[in-house]
N, C-alpha and C positions, 0 to 999 in steps of 0.2 A: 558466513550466512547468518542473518538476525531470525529469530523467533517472533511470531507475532507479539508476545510478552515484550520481545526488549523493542519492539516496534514502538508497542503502546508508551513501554516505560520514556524510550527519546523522544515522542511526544509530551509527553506530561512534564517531561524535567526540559522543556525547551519552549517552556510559558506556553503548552496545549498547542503550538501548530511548528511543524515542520517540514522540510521539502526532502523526497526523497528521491529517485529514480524506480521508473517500473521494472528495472532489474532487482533491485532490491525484493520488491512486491514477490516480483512471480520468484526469485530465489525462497522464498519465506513461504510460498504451497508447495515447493519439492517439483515445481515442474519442469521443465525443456523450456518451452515454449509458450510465450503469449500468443493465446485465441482467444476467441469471444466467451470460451465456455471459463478458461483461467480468468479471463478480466472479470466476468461475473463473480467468479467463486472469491475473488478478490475483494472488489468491493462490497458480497455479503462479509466476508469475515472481519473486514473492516467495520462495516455498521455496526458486527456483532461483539467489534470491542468497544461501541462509543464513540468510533472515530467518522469523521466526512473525509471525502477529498475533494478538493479540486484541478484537472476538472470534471465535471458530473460522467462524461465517458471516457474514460481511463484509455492512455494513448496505447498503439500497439507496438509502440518501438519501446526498445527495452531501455534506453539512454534518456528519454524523457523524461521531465519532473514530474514528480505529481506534488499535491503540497495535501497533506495532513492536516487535522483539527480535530479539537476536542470540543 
């Protein structure tokens, strides 16, 4: 399981954008389950390193990409 730090960090060392899966994501808040209140807490913590995703509503399936940016 990654830390939002080595989240940040594989962005930054993969020229600021990377694709991930939202399993990764919700693995990295310690939850179960994607829901609307985890996809939120998500994309705050995201913002709150610097990063965007897209895309703008973070999918609910946990296999989906999401793509990262600095």
């Amino acid at each position: 399981m990654a830390t939002w730090n080595e989240i940040k960090e594989a962005v930054e060392n993969n020229g600021d954008v990377k694709t991930v899966t939202m399993l990764e994501l919700r693995d990295a808040t310690g939850k179960d389950k994607l829901g609307v209140h985890v996809k939120a807490e998500i994309s705050k913590t995201l913002a709150g390193l610097g990063l965007g995703h897209i895309p703008q509503e973070l999918p609910s399936y946990q296999h989906e990409p999401v793509r990262l940016y600095k």
